[in-house]
VOGU-3710 file (C-alpha; in Angstrom, 3 decimals, decimal comma):
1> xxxxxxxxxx> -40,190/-6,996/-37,510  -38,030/-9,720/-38,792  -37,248/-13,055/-37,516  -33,762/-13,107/-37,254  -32,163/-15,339/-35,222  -32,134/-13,622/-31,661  -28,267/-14,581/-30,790  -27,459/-12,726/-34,657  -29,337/-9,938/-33,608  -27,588/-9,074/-30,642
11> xxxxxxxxxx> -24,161/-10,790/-32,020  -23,241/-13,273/-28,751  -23,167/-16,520/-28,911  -26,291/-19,300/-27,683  -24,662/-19,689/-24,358  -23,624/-16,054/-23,987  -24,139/-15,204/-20,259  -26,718/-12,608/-19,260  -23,726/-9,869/-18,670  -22,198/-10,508/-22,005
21> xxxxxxxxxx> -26,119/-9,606/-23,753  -26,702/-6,904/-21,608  -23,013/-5,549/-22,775  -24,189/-6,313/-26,437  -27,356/-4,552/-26,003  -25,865/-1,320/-24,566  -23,414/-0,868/-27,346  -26,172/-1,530/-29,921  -28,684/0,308/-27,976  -26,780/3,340/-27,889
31> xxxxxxxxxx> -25,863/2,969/-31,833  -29,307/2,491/-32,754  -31,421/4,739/-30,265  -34,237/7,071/-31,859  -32,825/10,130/-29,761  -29,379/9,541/-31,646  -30,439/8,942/-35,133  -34,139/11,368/-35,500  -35,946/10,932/-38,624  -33,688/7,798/-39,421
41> xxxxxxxxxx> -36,768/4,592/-39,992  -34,396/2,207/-40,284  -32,488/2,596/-37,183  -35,538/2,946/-35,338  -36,676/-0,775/-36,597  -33,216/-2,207/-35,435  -33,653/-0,502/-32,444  -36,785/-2,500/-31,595  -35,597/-5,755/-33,023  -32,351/-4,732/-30,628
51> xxxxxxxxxx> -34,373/-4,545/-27,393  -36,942/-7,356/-28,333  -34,044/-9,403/-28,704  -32,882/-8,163/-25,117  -36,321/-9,441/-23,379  -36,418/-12,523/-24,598  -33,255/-13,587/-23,904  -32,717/-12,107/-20,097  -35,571/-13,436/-19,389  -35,041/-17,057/-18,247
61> xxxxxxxxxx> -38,074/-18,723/-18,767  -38,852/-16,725/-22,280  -34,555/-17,511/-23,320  -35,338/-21,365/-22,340  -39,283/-21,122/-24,661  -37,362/-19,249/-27,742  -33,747/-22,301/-27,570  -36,487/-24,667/-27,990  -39,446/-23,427/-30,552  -37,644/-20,144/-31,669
71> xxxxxxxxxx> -39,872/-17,232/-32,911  -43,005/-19,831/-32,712  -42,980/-20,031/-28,785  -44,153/-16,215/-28,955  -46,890/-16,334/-32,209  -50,131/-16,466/-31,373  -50,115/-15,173/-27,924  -47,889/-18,607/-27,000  -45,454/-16,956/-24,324  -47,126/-13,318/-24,024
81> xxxxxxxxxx> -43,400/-12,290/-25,766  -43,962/-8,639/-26,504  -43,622/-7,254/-30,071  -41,125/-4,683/-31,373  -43,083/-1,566/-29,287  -41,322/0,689/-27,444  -43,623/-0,162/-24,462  -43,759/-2,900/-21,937  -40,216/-4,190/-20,646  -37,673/-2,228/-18,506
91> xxxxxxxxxx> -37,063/1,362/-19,075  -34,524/1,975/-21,541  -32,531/4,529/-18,481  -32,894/1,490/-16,648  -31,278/-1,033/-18,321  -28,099/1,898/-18,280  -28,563/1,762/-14,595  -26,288/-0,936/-13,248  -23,266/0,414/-15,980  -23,655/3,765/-14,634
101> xxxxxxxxxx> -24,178/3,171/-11,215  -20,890/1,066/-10,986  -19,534/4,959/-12,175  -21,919/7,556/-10,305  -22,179/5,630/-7,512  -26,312/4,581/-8,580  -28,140/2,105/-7,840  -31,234/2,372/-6,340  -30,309/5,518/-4,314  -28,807/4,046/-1,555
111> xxxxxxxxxx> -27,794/6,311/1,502  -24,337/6,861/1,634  -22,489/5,823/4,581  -20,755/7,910/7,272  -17,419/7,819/6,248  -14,523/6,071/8,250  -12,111/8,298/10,037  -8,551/8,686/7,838  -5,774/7,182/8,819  -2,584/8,965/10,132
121> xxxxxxxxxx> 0,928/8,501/10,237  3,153/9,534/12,917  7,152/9,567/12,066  9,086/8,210/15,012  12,825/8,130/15,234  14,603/5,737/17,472  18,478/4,965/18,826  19,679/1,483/17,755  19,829/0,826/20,999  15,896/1,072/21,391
131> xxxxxxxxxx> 15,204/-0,115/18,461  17,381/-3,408/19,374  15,778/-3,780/23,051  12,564/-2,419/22,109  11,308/0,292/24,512  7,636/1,820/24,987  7,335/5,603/24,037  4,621/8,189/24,571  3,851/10,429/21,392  1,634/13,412/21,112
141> xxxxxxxxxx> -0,599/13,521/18,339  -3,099/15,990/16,766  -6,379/14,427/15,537  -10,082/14,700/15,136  -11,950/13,250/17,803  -15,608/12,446/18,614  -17,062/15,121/19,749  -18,477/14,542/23,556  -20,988/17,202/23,696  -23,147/15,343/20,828
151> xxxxxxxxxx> -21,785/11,869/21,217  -20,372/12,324/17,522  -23,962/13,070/15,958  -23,512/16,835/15,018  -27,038/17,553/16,612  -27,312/19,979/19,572  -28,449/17,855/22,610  -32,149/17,266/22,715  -32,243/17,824/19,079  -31,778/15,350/16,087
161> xxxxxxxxxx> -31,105/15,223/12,565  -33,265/15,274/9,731  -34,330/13,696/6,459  -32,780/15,968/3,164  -35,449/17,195/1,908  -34,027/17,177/-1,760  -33,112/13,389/-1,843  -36,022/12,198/0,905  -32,948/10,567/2,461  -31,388/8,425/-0,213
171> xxxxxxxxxx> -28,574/10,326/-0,032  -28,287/10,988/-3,697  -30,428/12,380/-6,688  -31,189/11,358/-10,534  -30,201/13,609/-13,102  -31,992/12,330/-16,960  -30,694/13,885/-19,846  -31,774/12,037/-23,058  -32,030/8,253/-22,641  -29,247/8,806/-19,719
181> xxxxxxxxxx> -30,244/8,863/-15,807  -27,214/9,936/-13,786  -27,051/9,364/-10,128  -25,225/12,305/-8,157  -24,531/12,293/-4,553  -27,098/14,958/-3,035  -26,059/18,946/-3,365  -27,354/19,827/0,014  -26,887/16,909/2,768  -23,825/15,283/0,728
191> xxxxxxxxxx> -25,065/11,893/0,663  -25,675/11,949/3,933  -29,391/11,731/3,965  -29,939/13,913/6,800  -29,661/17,492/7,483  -28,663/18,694/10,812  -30,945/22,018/11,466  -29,935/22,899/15,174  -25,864/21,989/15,248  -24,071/21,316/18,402
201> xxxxxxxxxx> -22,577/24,683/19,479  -18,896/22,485/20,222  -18,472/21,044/16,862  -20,768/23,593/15,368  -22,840/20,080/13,075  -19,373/17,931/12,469  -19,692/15,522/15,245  -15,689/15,844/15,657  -13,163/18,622/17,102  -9,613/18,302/17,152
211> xxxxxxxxxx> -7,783/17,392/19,870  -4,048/16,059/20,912  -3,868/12,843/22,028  -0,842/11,782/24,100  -0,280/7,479/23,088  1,896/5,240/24,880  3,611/3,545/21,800  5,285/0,063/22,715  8,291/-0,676/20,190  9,256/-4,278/19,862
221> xxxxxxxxxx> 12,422/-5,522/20,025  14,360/-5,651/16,674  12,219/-3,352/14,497  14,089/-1,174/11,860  13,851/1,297/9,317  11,131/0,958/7,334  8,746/-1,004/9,847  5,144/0,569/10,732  3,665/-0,104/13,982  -0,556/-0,232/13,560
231> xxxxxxxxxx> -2,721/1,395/16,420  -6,007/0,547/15,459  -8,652/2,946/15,765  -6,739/5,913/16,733  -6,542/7,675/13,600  -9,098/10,646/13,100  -12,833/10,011/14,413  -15,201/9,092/11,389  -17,909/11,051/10,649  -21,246/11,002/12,498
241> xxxxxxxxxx> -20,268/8,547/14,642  -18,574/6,169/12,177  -15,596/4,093/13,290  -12,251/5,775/13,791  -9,251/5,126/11,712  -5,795/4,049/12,986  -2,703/5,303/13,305  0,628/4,543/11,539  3,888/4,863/13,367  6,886/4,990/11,021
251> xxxxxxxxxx> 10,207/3,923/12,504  13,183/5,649/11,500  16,746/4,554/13,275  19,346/6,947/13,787  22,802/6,168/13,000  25,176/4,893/15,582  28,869/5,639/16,160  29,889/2,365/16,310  27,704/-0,077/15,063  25,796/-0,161/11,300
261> xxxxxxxxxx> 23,040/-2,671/11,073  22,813/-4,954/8,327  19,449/-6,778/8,845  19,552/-8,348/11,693  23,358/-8,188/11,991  25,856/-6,256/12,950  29,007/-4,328/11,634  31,712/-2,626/13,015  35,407/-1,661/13,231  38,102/-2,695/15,260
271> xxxxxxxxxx> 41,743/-0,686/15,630  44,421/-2,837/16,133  47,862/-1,515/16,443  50,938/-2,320/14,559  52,685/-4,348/17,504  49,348/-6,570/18,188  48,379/-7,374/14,412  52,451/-8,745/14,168  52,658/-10,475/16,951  48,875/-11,540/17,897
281> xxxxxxxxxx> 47,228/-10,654/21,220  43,805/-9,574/22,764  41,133/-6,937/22,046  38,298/-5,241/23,521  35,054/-5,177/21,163  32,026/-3,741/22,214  28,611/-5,637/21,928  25,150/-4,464/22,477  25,622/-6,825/25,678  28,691/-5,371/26,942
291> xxxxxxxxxx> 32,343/-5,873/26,091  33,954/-8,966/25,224  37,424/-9,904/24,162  38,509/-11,029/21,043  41,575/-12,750/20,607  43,911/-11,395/17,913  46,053/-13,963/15,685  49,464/-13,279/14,987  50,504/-12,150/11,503  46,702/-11,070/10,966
301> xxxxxxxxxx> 46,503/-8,611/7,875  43,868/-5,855/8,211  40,890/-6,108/7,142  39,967/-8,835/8,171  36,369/-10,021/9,402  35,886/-11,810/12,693  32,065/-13,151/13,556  30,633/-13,128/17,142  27,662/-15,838/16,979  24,496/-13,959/18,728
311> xxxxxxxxxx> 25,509/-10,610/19,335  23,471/-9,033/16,272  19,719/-8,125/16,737  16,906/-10,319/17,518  14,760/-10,619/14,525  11,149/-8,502/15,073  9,691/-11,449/13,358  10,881/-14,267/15,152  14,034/-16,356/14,981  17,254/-16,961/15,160
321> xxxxxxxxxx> 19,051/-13,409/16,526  21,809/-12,182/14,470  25,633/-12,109/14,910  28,457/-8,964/15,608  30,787/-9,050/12,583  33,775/-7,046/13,566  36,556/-6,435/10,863  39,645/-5,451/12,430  41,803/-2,628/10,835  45,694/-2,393/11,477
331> xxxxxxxxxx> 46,265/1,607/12,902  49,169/3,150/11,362  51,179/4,843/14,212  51,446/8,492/13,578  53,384/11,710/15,668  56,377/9,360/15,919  59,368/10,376/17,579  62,886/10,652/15,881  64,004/6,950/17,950  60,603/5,256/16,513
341> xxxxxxxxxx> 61,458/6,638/13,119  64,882/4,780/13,417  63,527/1,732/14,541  61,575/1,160/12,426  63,522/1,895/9,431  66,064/-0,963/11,155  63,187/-2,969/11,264  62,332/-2,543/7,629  66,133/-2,885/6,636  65,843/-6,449/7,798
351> xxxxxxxxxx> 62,818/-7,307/5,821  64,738/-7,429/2,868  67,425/-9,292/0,912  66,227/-12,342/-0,353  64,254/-13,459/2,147  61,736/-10,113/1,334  58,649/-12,568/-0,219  58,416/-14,315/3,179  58,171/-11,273/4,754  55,768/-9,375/2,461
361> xxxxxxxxxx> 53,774/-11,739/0,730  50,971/-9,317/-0,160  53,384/-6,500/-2,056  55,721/-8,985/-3,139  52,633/-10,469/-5,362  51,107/-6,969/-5,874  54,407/-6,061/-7,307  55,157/-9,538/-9,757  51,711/-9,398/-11,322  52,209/-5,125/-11,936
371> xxxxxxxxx> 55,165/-6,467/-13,596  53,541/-9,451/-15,672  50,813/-6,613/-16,697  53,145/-3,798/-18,643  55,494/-6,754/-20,117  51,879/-8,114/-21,602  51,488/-4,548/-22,968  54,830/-4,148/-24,593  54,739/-7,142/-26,306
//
């Protein structure tokens, strides 16, 4: 074999870290392997300078030898290094065992756990009103749960589970093919490492039946759309026993007829009629709280927004609670009789004349700049 330098061989650097070689040596392993290159001599020697190169440097106390001395720390029986052989070291399937594992769920045939109940979600849809005050509800909900016959265990009572005889309890098997071992999760107890022989006649070997819970959900004040309430650990029972999951409400808000909610304030609108937005006066608005008055300001055009400090929505996460922002729109009076039609045509007649601007100063600078726009185009 030659005496390349070990670091060359394996193409990492000297202070390469022991995942970094055992990445290199995989990749070259693979390249170079006798099963993947028959009758080929000289892959079979790089193969062995490969994986000599591999032992000496995973092994600390060899790696630390070879920095100092190099190939002379293993002549003459110095360190007990190993030649080029195909025996003595790891397994070549088990130096693939911690890449595949990660995949096939390997490594050292562990017994799979008893799986954790799922999780469920429950859709719940609320009035603003509720949603604002917060309210408690009670919800029905379908689920697994332990079983009570068998405490959860599958087994009839008296009776008890027992080891898989095809994976002696590990829960999984090996599968080699080539220079590959495989880890599956066992064919007949499903990685559970035990088979139950004599089932409980209620849940007939799950350990869970289903069963409709009724919950007593309490809402806090100010949550919204979009906001998820967590019961913990009543989701679906986990198998064999294992912990339950939890449940998920999901809180939709209906629309209101009055209010729309903005975060965690509120909008709404306010008639006002002709007389009232001319002249000024008072108005009713409704609040979550009760009705309040709002006072009116002569000459008010509509549209406009008024803000009521602390009658929005107390925040679900603390803080300051949000305001009522009320825009008040000016209602056109309709079914008029013939004497309202004449009055107010009077009343128009004497908005005009020169004194029409004062009067009107919306239209009158609607109408100037509609003007100022088509002379721009004509000239």
């Amino acid at each position: 074999m030659s005496k390349r330098d070990l670091y060359e061989v394996l193409s990492v650097a000297r202070d390469a870290s022991e995942r970094d070689i055992k990445k290199a040596y995989k990749r070259l392993a693979m390249k170079f392997h006798p099963d993947r290159n028959q009758g080929d001599a000289e892959s079979a020697e790089k193969f062995k300078e490969v994986k000599y190169a591999y032992e000496i440097l995973t092994d600390d106390q060899k790696r630390a030898a070879y920095d100092q001395y190099g190939h002379a720390a293993f002549e003459q029986g110095g360190m007990g290094g190993g030649g080029g052989g195909f025996g003595g070291g790891a397994d070549f399937s088990d130096i693939f065992g911690d890449v595949f594992g990660d995949i096939f769920g390997g490594g050292g045939g562990r017994q799979q756990r008893a799986q954790r109940g799922s999780d469920l979600r429950y859709n719940m849809e609320l009035t603003l009103e509720e949603a604002v005050r917060g309210c408690s509800k009670e919800i029905l909900v379908p689920t697994l749960v332990g079983c009570d016959c068998c405490d959860g265990s599958g087994a009839k009572k008296g009776s008890s589970a027992t080891t898989c005889g095809t994976c002696h309890g590990a829960g999984q098997v090996q599968m080699r093919q080539g220079f590959f071992a495989v880890q599956q999760t066992c064919p007949h107890c499903h990685g559970r490492g035990q088979i139950i022989k004599d089932p409980c006649d209620k849940c007939h070997g799950e350990g869970r039946v289903e069963e409709t819970k009724t919950l007593s959900v309490k809402i806090p004040a100010g949550v919204d759309t979009g906001d998820r309430i967590r019961l913990t650990g009543e989701g679906e029972a986990g198998e064999q026993g294992a912990p339950a999951g939890d449940l998920y409400v999901q809180v939709h808000v209906k629309e209101h007829h009055i209010f729309q909610r903005e975060g965690n304030n509120l909008h709404c609108e306010v008639p006002v009629s002709f007389t009232m937005a001319a002249l000024g006066g008072e108005v009713e608005v409704p609040t979550l709280d009760g009705r309040v008055s709002l006072k009116v300001p002569a000459e008010m055009q509509t549209g406009r927004m008024f803000r009521m400090r602390g009658k929005g929505v107390d925040s679900v996460r603390g803080g300051l609670r949000g305001d009522l922002i009320c825009k008040l729109v000016v209602e056109t009076p309709v079914h008029l009789s013939k004497r309202q039609k004449e009055l107010l045509q009077e009343l128009e007649e004497t908005f005009g004349g020169k004194d029409a601007s004062k009067h009107k100063p919306k239209s009158e600078g609607f109408f100037n700049g509609v003007k100022k726009f088509f002379d721009d185009l004509t000239n």
